[in-house]
C-alpha positions in Angstrom: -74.5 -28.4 -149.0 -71.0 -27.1 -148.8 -68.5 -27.1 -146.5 -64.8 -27.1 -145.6 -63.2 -29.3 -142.8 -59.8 -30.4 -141.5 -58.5 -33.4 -142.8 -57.9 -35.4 -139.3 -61.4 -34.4 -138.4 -63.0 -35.9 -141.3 -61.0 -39.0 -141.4 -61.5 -39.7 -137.7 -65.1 -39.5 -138.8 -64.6 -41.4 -141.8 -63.4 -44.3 -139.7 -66.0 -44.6 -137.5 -68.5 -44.8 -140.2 -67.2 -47.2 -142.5 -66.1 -49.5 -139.2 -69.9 -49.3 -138.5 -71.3 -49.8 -141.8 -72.2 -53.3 -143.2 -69.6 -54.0 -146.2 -71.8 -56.9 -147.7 -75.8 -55.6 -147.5 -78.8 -56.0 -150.1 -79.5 -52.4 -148.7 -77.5 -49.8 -150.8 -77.9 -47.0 -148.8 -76.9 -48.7 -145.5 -73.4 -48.8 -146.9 -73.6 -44.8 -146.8 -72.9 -42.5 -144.2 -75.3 -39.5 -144.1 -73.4 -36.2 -143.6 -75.7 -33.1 -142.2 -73.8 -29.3 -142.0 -75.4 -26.6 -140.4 -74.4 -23.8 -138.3 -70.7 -24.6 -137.7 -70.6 -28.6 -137.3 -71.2 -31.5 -139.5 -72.8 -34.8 -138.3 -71.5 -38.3 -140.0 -74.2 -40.7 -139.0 -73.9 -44.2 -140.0 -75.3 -47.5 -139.2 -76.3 -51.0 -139.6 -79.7 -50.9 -138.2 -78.6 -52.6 -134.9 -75.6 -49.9 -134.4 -76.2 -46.3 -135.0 -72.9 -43.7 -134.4 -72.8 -40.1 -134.9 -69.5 -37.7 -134.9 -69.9 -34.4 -135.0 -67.1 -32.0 -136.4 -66.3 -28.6 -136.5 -66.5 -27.1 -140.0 -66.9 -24.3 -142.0 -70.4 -24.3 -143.0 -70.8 -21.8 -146.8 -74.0 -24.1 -147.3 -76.0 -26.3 -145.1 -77.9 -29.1 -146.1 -77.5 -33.0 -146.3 -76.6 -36.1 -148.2 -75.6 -39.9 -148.3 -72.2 -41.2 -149.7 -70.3 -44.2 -149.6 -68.8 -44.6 -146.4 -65.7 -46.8 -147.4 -65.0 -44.4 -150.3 -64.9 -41.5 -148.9 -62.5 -43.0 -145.8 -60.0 -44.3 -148.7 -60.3 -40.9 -150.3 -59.9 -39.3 -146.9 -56.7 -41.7 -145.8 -55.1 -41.0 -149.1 -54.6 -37.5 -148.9 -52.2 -35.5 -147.0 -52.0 -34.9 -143.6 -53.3 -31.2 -142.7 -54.8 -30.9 -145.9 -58.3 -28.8 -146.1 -61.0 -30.6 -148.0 -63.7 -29.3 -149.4 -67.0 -31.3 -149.5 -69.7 -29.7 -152.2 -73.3 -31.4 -152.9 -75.1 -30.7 -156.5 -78.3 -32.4 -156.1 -79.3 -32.4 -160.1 -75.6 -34.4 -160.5 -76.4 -36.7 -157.9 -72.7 -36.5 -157.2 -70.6 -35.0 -153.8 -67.6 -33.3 -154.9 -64.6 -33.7 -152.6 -61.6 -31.6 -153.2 -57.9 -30.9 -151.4 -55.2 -29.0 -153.1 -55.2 -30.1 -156.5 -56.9 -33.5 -156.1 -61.1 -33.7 -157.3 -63.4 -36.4 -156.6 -66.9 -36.7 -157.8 -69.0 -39.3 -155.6 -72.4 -40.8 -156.4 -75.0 -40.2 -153.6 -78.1 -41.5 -152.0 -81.4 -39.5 -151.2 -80.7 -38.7 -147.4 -84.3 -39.3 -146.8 -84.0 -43.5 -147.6 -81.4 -43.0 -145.0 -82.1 -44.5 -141.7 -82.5 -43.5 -138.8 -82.4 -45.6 -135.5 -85.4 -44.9 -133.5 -85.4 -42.7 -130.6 -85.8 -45.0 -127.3 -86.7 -43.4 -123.4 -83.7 -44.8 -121.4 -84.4 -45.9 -117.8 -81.1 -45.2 -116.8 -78.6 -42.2 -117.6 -75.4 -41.9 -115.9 -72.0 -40.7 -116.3 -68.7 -42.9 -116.1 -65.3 -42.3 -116.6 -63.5 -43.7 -120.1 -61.0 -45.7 -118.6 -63.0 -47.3 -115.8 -65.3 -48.7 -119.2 -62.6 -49.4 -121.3 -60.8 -51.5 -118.6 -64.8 -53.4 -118.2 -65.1 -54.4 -121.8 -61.7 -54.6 -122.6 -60.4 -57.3 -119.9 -63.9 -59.2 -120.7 -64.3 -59.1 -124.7 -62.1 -62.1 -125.0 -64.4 -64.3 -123.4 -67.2 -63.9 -125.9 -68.6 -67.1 -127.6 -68.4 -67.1 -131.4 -71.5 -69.5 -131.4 -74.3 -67.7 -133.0 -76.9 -70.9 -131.7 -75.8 -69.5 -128.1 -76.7 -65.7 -129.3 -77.4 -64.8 -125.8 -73.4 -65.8 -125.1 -72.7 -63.3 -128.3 -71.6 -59.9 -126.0 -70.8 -58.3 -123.0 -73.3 -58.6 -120.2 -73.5 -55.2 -118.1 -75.1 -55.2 -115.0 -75.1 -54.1 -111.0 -74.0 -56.5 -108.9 -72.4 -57.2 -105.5 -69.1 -56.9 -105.6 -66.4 -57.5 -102.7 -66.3 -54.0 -102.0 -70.3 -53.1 -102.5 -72.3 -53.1 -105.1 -70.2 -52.6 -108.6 -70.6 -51.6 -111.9 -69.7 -55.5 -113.5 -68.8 -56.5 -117.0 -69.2 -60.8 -118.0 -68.5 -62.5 -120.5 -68.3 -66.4 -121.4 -68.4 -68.9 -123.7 -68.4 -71.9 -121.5 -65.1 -72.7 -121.4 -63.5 -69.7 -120.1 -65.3 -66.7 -118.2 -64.0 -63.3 -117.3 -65.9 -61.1 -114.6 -64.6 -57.3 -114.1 -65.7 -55.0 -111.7 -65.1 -51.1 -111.4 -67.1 -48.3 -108.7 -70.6 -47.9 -109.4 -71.3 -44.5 -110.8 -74.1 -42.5 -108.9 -77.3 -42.6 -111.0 -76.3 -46.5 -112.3 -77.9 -48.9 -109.5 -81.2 -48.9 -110.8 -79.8 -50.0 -114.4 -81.4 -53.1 -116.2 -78.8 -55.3 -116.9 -78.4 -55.5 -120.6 -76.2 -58.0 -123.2 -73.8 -55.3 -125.1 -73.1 -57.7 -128.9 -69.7 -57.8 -129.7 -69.6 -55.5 -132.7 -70.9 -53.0 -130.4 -68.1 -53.4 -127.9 -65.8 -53.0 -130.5 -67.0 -49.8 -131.7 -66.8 -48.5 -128.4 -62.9 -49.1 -128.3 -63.0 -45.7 -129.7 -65.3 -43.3 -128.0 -63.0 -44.7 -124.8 -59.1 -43.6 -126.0 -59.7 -40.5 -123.8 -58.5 -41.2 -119.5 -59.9 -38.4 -119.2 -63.3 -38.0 -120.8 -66.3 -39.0 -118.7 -68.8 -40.6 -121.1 -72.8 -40.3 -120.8 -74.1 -44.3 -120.8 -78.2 -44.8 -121.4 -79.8 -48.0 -120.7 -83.3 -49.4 -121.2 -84.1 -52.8 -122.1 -83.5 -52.7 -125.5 -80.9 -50.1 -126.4 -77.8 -48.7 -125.0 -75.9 -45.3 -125.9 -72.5 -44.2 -125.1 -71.6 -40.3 -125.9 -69.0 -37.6 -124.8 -69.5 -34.1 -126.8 -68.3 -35.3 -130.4 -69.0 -38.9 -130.5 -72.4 -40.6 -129.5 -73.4 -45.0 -129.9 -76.4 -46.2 -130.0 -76.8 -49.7 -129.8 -79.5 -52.6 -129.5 -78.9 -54.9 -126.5 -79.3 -58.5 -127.1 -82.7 -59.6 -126.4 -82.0 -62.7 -124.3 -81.3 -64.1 -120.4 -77.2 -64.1 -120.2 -77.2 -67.4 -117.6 -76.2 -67.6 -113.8 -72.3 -67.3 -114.1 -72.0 -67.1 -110.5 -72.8 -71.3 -110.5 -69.4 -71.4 -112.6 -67.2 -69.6 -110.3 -65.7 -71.7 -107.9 -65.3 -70.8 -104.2 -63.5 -73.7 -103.0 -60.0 -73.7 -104.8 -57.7 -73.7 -101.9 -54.2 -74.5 -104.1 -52.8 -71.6 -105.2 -49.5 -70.4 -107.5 -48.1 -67.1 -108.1 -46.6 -66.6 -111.2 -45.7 -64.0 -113.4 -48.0 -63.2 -116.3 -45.7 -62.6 -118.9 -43.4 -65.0 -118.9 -46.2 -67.8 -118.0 -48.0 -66.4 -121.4 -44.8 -66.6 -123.5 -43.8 -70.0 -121.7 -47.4 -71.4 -122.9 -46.8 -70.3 -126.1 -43.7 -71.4 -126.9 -44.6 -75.1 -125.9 -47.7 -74.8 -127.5 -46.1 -74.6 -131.0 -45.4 -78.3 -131.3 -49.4 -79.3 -130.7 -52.2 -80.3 -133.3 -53.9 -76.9 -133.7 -57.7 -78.6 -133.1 -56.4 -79.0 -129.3 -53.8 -77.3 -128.7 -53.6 -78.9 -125.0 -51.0 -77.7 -122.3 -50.1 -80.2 -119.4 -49.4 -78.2 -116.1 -47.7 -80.1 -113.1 -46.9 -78.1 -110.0 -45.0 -79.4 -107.6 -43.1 -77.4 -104.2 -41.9 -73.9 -106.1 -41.9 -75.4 -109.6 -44.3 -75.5 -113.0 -43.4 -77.6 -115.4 -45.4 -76.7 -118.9 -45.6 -80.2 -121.5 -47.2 -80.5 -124.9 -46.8 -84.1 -126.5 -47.9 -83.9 -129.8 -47.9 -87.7 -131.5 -47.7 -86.5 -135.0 -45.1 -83.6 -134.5 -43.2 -84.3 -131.3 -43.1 -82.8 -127.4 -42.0 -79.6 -125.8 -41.3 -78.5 -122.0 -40.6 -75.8 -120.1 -40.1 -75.3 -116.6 -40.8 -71.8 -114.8 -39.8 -71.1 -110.8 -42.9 -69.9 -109.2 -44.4 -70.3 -105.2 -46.3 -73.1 -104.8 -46.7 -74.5 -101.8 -49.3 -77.3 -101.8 -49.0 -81.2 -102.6 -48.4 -82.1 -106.2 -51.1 -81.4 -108.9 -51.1 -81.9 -112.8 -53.7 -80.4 -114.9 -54.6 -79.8 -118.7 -56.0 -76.7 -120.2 -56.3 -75.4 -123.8 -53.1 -73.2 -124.7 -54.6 -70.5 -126.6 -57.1 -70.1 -123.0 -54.1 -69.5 -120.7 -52.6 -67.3 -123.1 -55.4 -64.8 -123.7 -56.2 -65.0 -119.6 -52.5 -64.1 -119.1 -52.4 -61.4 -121.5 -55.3 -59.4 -119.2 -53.1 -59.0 -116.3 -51.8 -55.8 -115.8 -50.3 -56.8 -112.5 -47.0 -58.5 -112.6 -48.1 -61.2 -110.9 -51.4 -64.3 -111.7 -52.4 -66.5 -109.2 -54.0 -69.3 -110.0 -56.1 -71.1 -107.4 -57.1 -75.1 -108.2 -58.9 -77.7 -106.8 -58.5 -81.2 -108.4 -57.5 -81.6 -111.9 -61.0 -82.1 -113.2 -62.7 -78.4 -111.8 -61.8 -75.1 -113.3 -59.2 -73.1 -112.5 -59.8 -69.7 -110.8 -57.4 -66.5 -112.1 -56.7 -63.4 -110.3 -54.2 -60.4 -111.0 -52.2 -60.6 -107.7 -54.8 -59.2 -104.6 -57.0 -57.8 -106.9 -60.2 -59.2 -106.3 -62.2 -56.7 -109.1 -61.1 -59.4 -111.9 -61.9 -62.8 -111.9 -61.1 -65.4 -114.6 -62.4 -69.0 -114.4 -61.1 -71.4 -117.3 -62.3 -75.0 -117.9 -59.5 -78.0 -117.7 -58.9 -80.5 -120.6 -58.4 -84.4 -120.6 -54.1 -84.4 -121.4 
């Protein structure tokens, strides 16, 4: 094999593959990312037997052919050189070695045989649709948060993608909790997607995707079945396996009744939080809300390092309410809103709070209150 390639091609490629590949495995190859030229592209493939991503490149191709090299080393050689540089990328297969050259610099790499290399198997997808970028972006994205870090709740562990009835139709919905807070996002249904199982995307996967979904306006291919899930435009393509589990009936933990409401704006709620949050024990981290008529007052009493309070102006109209929730929570719920404005809907201090971005009813946040 030997080839010639544009530096930002092949580090974008890089990237992906050594974000992909495990950096602690008993598997050597697995930390490898197998590179196939032919014609005029090159294919990085890389994976970690439950993610499998391919970039493809434009190159020119003096010899196909194929081999496996360390995926982090060749992205630090990659990063290290400079920008518009050509590089060179030459296989001998009786050195076992990958020579990578730019200008005057000359690297010899050890390789792997690319046929130990694996390769994710092949699955018939029951669904195939198309989607724009930033419609998927803004699903994971505003949701992601919410995933549980509690491996004995693996089910919890991702994204859970499904069709569902939203308030405008049926919707193309994104949810994620980990019982104490829970985001739901909606976007339009794209045509094709209503017959789609619903499937649990795992959190690595979702962060992967973060970069197939830069692009407004790229419309990317999604396949579903009941085990995998792939995500492709022309360059890029994911393959994932879905976690094999029943993601629970989060409908039972959104409330419907919450009838108080404020209206506040997002920012300076999230940096009011945080600044009164600095004084509390980090295992807690509890923030004390009281409303009262057009008024919030934020309160952290911390016995072993002192109090803070802040008061913010914002429309409230009902009778007097105080309620505790954990700071970090209200912080990351805060930080979703794109609209200027949250409103928070309660009941009693002792149900969870409902969070909207001003009208918007296409994301919903519920978060759990704490004893203060």
């Amino acid at each position: 094999m030997k080839l010639s390639i544009e530096r930002a091609a092949l580090l974008k490629a890089a990237g992906q593959a050594q974000s992909v590949v495990e950096r602690r495995n008993t598997i050597p190859i697995l930390a490898n990312v197998l590179i196939e030229a032919e014609g005029d592209t090159v294919n990085f493939r890389a994976t970690d037997l439950d993610i499998e991503v391919i970039d493809r490149a434009p190159a020119k191709v003096e010899r196909a052919g194929a081999t496996t090299v360390s995926a982090v080393m060749l992205h630090e050689i990659v990063r290290k050189l400079p920008d518009g540089a050509l590089v060179s990328l030459a296989d001998d297969p009786r050195t076992g070695r990958l020579t990578v050259e730019a200008g005057r610099s000359s690297f010899a790499l050890a390789t792997l045989p690319r046929e130990d290399f694996p390769v994710m198997a092949s699955t018939e997808y029951m669904s195939n649709f198309s989607a724009p970028a930033a419609d998927l972006r803004r699903l994971f994205e505003k949701s992601k948060f919410a995933i549980s870090t509690e491996e004995t709740r693996y089910y919890l562990n991702g994204v859970y993608l499904h069709v569902a009835e939203g308030e405008e139709g049926r919707a193309l919905r994104c949810v994620a909790t980990d019982g104490h807070r829970l985001a739901r996002i909606d976007a339009p249904l794209p045509e094709g997607a209503a017959d789609m199982p619903g499937v649990i995307v795992p959190r690595k996967t979702v962060n992967e995707l973060r970069k197939l979904l830069e692009d407004d306006d790229a419309r990317i291919a999604v396949s579903v079945s009941e085990t995998k899930i792939r995500f492709a435009t022309p360059e890029i393509s994911l393959t994932s396996k879905v976690i094999d589990g029943t993601f629970p009936d989060y409908t039972r933990v959104i409330p419907v009744g919450n009838t108080r409401r404020l209206e506040v704006d997002a920012d300076d709620f999230a940096r009011a939080v945080d600044r009164v949050a600095t004084v509390s024990s980090e295992r807690s981290r509890a923030v004390k809300l009281v409303l009262e008529s057009d008024a919030l007052t934020l309160s952290v009493n911390a016995p072993d390092s002192g109090a803070a309070t802040e008061e913010l102006v914002v429309a409230y109209g009902d009778e007097r309410l105080e309620i505790g929730f954990n700071a970090k929570y209200l912080v990351e719920i805060a930080s979703q809103i794109d609209r200027e404005n949250a409103v928070f809907l309660f009941n009693s201090a002792g149900d969870p709070a409902l969070v909207r971005e001003g009208g918007d009813t296409s994301a919903v946040y519920v978060v759990m209150p704490m004893r203060v």
